[in-house]
N, CA, C, O and CB atoms as a CASP TS submission, in Angstrom:
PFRMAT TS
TARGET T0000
AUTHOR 0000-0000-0000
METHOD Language model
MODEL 1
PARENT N/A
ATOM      1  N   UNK     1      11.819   0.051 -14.090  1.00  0.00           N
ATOM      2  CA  UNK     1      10.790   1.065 -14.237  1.00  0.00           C
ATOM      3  C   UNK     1      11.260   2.353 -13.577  1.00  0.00           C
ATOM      4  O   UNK     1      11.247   2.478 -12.352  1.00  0.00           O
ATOM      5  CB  UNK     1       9.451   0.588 -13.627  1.00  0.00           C
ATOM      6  N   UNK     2      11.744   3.473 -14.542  1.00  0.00           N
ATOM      7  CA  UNK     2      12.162   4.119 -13.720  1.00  0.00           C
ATOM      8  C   UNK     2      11.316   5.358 -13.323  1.00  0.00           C
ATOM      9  O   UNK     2      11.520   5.857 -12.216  1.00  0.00           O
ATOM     10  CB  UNK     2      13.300   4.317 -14.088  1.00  0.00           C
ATOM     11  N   UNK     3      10.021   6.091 -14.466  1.00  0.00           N
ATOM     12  CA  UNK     3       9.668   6.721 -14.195  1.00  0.00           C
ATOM     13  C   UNK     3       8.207   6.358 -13.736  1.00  0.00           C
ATOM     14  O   UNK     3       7.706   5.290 -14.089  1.00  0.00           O
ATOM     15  CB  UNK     3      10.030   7.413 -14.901  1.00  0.00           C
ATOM     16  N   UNK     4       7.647   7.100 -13.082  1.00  0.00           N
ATOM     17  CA  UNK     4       6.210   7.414 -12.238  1.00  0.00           C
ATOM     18  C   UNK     4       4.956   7.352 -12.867  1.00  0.00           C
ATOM     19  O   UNK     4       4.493   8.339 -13.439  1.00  0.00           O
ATOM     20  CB  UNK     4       6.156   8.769 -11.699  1.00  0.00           C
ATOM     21  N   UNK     5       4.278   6.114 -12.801  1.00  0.00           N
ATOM     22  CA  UNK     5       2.884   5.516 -13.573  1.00  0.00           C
ATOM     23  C   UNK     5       1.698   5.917 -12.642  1.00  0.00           C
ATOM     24  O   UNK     5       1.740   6.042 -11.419  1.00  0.00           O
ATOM     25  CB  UNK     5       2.878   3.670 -13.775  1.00  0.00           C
ATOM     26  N   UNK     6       0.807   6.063 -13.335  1.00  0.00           N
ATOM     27  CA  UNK     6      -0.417   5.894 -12.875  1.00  0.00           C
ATOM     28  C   UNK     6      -0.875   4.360 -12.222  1.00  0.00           C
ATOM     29  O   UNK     6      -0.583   3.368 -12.889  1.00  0.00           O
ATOM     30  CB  UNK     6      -1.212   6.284 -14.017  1.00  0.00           C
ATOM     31  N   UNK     7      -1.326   4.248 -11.398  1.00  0.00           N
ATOM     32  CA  UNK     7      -1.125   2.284 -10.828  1.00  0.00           C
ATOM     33  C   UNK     7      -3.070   2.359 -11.234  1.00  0.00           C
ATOM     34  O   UNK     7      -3.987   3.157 -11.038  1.00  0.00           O
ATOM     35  CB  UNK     7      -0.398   1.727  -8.067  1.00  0.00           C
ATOM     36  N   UNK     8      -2.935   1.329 -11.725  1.00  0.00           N
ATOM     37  CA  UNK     8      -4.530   0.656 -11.617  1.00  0.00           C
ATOM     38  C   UNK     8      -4.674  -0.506 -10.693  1.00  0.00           C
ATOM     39  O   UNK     8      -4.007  -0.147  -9.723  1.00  0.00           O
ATOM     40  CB  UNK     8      -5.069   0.052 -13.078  1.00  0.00           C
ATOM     41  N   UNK     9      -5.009  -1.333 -10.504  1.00  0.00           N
ATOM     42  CA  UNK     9      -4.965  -2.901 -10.336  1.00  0.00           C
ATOM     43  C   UNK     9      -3.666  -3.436  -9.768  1.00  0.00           C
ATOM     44  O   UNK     9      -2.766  -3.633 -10.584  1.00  0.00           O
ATOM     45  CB  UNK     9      -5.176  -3.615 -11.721  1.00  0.00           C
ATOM     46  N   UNK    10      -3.458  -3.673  -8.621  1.00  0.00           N
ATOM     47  CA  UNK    10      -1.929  -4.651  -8.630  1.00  0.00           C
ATOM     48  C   UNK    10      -2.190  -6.075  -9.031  1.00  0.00           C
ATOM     49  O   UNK    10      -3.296  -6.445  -8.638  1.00  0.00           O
ATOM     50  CB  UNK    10      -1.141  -4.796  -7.001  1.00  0.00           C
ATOM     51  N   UNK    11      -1.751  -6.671  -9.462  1.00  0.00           N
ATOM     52  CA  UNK    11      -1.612  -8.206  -9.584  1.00  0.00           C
ATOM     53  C   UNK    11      -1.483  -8.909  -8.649  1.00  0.00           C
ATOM     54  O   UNK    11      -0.844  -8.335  -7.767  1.00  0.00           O
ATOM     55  CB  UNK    11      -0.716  -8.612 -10.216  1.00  0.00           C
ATOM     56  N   UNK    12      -1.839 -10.092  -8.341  1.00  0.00           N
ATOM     57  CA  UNK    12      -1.621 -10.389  -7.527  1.00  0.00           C
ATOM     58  C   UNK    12      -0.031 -10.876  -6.903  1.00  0.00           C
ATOM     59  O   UNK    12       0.283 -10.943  -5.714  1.00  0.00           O
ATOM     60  CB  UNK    12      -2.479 -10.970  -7.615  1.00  0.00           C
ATOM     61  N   UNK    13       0.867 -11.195  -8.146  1.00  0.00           N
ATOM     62  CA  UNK    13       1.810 -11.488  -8.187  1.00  0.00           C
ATOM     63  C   UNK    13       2.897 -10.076  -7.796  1.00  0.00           C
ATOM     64  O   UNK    13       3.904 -10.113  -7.089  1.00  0.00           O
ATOM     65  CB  UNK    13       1.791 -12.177  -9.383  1.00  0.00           C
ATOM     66  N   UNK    14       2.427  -9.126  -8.366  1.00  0.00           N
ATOM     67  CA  UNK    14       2.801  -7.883  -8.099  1.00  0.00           C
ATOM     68  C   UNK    14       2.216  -7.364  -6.598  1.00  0.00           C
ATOM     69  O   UNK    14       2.967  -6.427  -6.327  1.00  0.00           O
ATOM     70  CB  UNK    14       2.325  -7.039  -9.297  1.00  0.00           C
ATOM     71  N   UNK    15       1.408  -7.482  -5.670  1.00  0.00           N
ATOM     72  CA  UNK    15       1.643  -7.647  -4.428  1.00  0.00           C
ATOM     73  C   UNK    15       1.996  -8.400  -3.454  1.00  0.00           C
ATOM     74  O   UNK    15       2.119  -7.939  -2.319  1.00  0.00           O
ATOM     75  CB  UNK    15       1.133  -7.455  -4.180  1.00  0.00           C
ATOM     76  N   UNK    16       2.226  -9.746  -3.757  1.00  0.00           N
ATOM     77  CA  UNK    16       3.272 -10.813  -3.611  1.00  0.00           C
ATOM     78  C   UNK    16       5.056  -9.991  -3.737  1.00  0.00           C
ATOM     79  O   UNK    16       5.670  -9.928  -2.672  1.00  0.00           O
ATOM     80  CB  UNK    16       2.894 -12.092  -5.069  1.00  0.00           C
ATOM     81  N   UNK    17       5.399  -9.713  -4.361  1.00  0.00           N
ATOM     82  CA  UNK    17       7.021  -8.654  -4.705  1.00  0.00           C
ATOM     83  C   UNK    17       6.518  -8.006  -3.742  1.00  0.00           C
ATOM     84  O   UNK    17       7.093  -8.252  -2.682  1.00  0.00           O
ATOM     85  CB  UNK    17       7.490  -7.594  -6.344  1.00  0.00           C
ATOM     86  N   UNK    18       5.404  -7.036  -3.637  1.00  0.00           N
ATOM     87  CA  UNK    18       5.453  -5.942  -2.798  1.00  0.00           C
ATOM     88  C   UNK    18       6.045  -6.031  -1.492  1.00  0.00           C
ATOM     89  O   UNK    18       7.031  -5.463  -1.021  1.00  0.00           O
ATOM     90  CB  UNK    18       4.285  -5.525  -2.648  1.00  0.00           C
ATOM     91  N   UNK    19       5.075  -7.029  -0.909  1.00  0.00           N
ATOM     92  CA  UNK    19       5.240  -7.711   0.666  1.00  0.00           C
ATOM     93  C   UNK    19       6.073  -7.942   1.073  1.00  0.00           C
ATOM     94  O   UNK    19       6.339  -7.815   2.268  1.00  0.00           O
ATOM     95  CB  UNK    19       4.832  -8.700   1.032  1.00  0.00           C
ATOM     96  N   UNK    20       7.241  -8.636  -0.331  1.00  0.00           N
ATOM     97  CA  UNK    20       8.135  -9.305  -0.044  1.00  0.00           C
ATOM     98  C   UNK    20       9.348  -8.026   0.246  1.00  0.00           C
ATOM     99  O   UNK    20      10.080  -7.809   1.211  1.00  0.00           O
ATOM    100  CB  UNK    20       8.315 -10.429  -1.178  1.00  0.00           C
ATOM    101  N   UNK    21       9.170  -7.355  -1.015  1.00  0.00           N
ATOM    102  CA  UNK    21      10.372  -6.262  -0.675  1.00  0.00           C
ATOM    103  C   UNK    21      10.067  -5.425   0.588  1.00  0.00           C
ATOM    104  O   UNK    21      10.954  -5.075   1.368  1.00  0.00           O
ATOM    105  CB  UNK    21      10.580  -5.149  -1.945  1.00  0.00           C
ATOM    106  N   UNK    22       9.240  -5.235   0.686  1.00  0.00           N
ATOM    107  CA  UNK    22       8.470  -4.283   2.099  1.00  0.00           C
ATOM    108  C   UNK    22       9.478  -4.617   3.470  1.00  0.00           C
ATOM    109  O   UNK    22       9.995  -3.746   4.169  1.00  0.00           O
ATOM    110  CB  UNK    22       6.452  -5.005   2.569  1.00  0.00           C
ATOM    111  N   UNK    23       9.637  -6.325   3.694  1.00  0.00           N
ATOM    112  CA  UNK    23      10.783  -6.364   4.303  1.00  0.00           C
ATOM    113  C   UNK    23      11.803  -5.868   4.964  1.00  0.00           C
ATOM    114  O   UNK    23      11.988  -5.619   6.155  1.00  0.00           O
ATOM    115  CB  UNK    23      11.074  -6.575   3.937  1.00  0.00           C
ATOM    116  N   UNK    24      12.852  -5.693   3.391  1.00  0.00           N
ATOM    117  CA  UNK    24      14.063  -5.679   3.294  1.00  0.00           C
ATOM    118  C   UNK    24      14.027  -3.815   3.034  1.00  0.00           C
ATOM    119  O   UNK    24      14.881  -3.002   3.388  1.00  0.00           O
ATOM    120  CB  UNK    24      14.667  -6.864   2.064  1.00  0.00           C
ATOM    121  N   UNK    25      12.930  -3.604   2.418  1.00  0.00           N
ATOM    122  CA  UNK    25      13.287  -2.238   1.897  1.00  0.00           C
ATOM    123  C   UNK    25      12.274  -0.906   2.134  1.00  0.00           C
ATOM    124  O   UNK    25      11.141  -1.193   1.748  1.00  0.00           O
ATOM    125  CB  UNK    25      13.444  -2.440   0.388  1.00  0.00           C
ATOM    126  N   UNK    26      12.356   0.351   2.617  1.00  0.00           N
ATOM    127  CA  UNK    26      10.911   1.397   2.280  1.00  0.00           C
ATOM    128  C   UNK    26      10.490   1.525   1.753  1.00  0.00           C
ATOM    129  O   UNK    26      11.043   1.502   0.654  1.00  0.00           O
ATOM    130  CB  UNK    26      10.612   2.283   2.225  1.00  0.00           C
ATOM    131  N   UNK    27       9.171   1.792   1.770  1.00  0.00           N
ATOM    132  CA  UNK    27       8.176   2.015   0.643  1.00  0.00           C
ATOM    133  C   UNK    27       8.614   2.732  -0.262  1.00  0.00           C
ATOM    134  O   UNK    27       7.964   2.420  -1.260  1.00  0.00           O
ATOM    135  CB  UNK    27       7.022   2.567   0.964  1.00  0.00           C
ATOM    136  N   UNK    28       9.657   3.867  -0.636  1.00  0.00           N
ATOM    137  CA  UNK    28       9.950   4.656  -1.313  1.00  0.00           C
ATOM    138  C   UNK    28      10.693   3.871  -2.315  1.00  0.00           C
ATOM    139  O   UNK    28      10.557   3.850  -3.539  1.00  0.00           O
ATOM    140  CB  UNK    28      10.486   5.650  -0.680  1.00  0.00           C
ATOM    141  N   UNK    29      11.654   3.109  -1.407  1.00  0.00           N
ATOM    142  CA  UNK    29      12.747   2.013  -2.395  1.00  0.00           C
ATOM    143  C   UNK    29      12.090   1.437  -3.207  1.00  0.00           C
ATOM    144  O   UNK    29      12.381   1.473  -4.402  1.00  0.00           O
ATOM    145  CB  UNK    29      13.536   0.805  -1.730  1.00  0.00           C
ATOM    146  N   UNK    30      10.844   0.643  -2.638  1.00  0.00           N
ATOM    147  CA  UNK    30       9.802  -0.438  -3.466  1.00  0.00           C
ATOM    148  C   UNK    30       8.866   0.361  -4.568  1.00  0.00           C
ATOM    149  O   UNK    30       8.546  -0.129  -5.651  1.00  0.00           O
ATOM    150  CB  UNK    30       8.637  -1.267  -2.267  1.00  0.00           C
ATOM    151  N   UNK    31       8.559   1.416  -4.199  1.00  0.00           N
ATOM    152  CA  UNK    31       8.009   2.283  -5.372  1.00  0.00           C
ATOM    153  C   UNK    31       8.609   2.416  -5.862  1.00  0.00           C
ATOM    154  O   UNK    31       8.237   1.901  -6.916  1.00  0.00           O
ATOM    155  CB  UNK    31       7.529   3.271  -5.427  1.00  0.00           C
ATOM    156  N   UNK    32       9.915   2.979  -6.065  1.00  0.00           N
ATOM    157  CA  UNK    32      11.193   3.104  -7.334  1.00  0.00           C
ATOM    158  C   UNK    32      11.062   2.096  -8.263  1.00  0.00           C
ATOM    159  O   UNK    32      10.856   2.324  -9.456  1.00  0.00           O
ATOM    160  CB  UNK    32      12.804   2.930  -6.811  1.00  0.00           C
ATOM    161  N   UNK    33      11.204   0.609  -7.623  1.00  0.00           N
ATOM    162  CA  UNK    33      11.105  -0.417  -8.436  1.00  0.00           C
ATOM    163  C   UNK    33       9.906  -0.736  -9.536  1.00  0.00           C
ATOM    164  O   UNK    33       9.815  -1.211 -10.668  1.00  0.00           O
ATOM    165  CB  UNK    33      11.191  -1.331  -7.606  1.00  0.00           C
ATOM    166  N   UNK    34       9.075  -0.205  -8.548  1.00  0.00           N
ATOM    167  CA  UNK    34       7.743  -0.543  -9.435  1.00  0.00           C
ATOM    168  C   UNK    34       7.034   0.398 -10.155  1.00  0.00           C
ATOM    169  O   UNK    34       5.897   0.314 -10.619  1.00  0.00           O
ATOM    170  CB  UNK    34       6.743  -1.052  -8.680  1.00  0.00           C
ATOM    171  N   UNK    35       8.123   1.633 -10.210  1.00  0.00           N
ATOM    172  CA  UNK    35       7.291   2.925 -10.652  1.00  0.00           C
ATOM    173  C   UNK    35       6.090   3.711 -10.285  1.00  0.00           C
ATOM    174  O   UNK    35       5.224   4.187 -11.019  1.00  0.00           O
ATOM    175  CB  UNK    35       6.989   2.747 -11.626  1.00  0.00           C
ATOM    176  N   UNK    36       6.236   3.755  -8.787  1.00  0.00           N
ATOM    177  CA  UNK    36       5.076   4.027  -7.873  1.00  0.00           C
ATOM    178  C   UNK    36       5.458   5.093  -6.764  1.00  0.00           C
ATOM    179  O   UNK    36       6.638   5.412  -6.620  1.00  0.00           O
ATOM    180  CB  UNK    36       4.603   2.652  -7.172  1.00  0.00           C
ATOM    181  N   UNK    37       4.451   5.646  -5.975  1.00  0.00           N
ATOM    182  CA  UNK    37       5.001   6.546  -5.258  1.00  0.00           C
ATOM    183  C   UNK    37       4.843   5.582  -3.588  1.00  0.00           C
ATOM    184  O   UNK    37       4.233   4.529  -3.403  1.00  0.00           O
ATOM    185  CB  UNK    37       4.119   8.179  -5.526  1.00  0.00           C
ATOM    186  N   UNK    38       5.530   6.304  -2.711  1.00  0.00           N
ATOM    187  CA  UNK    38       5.286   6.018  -1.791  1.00  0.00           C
ATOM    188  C   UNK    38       4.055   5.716  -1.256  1.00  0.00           C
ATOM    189  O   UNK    38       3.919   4.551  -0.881  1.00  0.00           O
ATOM    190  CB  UNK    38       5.739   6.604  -1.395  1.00  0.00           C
ATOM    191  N   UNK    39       3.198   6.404  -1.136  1.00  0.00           N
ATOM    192  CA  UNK    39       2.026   6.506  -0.939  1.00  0.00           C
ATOM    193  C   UNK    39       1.050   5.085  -1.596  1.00  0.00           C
ATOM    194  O   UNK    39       0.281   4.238  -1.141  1.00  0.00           O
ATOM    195  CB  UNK    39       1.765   7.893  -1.500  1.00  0.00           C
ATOM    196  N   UNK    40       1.592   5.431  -2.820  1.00  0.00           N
ATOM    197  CA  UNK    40       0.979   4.158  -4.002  1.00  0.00           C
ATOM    198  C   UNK    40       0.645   2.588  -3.239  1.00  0.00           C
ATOM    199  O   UNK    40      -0.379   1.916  -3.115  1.00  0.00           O
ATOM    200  CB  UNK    40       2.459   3.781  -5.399  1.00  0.00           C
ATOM    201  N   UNK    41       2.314   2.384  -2.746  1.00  0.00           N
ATOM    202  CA  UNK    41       2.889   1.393  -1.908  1.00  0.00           C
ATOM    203  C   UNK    41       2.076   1.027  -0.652  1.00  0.00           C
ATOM    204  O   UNK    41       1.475  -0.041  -0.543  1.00  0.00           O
ATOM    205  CB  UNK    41       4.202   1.845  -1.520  1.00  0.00           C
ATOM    206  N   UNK    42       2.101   1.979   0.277  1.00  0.00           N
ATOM    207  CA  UNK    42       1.183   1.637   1.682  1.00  0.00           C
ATOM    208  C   UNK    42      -0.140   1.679   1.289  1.00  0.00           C
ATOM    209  O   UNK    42      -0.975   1.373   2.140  1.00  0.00           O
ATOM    210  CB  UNK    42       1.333   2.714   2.977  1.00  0.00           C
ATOM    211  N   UNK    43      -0.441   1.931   0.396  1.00  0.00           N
ATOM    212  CA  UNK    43      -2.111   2.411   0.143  1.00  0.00           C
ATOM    213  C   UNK    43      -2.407   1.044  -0.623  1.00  0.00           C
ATOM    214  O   UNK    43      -3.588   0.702  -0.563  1.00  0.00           O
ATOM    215  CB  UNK    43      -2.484   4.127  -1.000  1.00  0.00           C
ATOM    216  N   UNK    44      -1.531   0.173  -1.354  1.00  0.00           N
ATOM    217  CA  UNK    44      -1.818  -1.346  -1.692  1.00  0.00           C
ATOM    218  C   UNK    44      -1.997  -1.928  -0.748  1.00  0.00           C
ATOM    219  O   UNK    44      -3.017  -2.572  -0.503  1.00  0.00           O
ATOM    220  CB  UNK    44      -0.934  -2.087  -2.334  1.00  0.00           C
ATOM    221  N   UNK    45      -0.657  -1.760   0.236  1.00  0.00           N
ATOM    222  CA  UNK    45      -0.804  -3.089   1.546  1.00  0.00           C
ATOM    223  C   UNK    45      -2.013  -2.436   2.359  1.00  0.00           C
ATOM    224  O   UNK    45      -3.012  -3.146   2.466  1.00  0.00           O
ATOM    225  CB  UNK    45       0.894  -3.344   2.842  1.00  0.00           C
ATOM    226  N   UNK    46      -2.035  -1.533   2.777  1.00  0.00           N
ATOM    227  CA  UNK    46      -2.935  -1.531   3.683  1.00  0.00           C
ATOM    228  C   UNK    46      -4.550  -1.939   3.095  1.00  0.00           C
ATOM    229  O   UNK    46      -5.282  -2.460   3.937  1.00  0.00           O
ATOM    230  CB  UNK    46      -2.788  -0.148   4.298  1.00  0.00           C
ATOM    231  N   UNK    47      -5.115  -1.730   1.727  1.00  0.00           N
ATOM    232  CA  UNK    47      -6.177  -2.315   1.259  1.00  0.00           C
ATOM    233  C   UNK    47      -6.121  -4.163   1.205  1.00  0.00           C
ATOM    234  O   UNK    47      -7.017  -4.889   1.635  1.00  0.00           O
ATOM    235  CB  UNK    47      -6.327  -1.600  -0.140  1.00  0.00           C
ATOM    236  N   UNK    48      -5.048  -4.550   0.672  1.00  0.00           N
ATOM    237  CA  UNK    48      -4.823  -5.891   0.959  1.00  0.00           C
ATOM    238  C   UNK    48      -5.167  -6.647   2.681  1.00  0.00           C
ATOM    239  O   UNK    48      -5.755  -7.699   2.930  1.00  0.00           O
ATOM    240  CB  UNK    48      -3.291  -5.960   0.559  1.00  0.00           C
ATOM    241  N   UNK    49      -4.555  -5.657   3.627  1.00  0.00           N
ATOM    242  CA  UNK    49      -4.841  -5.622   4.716  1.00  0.00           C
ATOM    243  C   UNK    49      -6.326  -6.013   4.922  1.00  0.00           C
ATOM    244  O   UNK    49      -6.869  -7.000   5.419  1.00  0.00           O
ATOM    245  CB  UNK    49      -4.454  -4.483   5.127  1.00  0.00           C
ATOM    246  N   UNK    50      -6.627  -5.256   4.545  1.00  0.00           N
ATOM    247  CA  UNK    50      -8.507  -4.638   4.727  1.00  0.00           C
ATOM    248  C   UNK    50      -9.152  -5.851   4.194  1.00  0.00           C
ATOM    249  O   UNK    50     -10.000  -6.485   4.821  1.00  0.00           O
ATOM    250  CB  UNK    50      -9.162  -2.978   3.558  1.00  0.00           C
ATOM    251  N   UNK    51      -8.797  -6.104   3.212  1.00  0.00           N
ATOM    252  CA  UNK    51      -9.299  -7.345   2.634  1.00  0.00           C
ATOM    253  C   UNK    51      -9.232  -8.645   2.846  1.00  0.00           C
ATOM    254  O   UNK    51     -10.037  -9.457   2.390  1.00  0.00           O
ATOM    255  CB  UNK    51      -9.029  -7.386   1.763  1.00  0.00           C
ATOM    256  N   UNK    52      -7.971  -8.989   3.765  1.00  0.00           N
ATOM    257  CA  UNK    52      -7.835 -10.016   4.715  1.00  0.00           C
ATOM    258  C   UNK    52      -8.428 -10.287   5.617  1.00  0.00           C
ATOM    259  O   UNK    52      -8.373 -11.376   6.189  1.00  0.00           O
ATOM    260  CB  UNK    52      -7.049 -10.053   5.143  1.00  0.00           C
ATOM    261  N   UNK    53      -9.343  -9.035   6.027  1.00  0.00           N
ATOM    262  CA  UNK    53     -10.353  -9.058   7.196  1.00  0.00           C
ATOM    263  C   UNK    53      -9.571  -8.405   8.348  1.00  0.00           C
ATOM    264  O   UNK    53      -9.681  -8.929   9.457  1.00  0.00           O
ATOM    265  CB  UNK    53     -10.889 -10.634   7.611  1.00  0.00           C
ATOM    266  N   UNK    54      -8.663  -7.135   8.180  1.00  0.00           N
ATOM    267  CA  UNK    54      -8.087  -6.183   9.477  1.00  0.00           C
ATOM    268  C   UNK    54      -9.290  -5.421   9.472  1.00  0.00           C
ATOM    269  O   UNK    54      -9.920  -5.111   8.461  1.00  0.00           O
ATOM    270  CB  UNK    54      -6.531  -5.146   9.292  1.00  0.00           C
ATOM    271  N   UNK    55      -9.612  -5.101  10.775  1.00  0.00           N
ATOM    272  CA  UNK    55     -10.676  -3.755  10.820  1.00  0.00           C
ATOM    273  C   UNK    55      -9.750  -2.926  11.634  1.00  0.00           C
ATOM    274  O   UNK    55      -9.130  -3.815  12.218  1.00  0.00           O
ATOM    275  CB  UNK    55     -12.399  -3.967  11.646  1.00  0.00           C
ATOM    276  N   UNK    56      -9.288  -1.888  12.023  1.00  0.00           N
ATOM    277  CA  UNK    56      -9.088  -0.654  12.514  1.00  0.00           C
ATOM    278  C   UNK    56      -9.615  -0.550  13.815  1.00  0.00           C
ATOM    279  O   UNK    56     -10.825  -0.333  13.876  1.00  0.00           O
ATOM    280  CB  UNK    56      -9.595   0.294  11.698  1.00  0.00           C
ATOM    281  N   UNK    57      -8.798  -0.686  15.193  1.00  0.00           N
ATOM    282  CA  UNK    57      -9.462  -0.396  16.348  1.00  0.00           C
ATOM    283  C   UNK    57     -10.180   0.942  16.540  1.00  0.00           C
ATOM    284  O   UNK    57      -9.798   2.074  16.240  1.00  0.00           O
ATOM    285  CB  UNK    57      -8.584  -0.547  17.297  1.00  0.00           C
ATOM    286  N   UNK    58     -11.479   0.471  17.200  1.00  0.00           N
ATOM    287  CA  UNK    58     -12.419   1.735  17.068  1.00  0.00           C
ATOM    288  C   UNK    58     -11.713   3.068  18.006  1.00  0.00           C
ATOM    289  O   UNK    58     -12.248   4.134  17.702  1.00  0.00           O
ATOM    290  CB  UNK    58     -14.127   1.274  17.736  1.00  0.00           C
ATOM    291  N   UNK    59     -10.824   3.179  18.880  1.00  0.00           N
ATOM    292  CA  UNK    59     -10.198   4.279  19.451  1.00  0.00           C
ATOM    293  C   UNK    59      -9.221   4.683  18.509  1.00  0.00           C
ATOM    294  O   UNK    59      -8.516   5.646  18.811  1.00  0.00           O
ATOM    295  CB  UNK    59      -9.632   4.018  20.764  1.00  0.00           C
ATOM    296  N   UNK    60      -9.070   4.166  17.516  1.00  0.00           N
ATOM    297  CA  UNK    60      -8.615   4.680  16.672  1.00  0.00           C
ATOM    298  C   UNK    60      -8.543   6.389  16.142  1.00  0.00           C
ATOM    299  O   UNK    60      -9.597   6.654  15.564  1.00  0.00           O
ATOM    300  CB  UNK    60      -9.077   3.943  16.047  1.00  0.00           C
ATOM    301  N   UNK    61      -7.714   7.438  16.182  1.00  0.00           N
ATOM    302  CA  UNK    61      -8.060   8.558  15.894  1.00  0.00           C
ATOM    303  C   UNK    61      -8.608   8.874  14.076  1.00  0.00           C
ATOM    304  O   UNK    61      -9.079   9.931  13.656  1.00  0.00           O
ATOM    305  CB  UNK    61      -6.827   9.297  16.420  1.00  0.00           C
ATOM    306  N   UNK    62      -8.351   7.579  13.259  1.00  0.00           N
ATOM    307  CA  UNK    62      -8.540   7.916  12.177  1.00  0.00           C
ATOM    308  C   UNK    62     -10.183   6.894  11.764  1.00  0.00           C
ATOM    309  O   UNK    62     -10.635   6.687  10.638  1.00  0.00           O
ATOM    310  CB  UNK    62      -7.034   7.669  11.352  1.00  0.00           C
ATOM    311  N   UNK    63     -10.664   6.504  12.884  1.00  0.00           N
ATOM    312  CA  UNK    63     -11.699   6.083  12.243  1.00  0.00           C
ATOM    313  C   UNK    63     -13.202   6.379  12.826  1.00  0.00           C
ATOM    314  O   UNK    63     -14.275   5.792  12.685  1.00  0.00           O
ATOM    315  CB  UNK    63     -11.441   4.771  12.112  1.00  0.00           C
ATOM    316  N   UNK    64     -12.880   7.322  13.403  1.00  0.00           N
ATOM    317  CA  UNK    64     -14.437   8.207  13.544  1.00  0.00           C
ATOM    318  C   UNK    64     -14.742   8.722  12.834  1.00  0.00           C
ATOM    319  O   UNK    64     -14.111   8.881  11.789  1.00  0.00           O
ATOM    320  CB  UNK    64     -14.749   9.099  14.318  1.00  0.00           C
ATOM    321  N   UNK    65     -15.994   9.279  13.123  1.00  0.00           N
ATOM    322  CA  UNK    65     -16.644  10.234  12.431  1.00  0.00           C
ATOM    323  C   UNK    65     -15.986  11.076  11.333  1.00  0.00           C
ATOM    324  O   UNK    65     -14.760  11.185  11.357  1.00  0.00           O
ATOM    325  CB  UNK    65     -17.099  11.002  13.317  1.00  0.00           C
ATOM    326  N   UNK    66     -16.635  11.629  10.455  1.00  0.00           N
ATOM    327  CA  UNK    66     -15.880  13.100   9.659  1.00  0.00           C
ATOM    328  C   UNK    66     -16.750  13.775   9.752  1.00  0.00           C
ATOM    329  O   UNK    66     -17.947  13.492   9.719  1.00  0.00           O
ATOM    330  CB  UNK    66     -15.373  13.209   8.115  1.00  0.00           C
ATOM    331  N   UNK    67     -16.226  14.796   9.884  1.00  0.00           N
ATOM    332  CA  UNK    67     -16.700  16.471  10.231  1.00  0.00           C
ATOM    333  C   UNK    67     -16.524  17.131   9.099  1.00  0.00           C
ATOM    334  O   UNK    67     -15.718  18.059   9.027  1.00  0.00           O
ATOM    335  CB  UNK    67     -15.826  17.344  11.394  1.00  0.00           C
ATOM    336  N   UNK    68     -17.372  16.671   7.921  1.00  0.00           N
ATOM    337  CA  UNK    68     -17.224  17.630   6.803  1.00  0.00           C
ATOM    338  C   UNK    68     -17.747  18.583   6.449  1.00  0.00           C
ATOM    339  O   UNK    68     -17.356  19.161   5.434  1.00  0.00           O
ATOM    340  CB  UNK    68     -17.281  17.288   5.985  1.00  0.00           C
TER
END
């Protein structure tokens, strides 16, 4: 896959590869493969994350409030 998709849905099998290459390789490398951006990449695992039941320590600087 060489050029840059729109991602809907990962598979599950397709975040299974992810994890796995995540490893061995950067997110940038693993997006190449999968036709994804960097971003694409951490923004899967870390929802997978979320969904495993990680919550975000509350001193966290990114999980207060917003000041919009």
């Amino acid at each position: 896959m060489d050029e840059m998709r729109p991602r809907g849905k990962w598979s599950d099998s397709e975040l299974n590869q992810v994890k796995f290459l995540k490893d061995y390789k950067s997110a940038s490398e693993v997006g190449k493969i999968f036709g994804a951006t960097k971003n694409a990449i951490i923004g899967a695992l870390y929802r997978d994350k979320v969904k495993n039941g990680y919550v975000p320590p509350e001193d966290s600087k990114y999980t207060g409030p917003k000041n919009l």
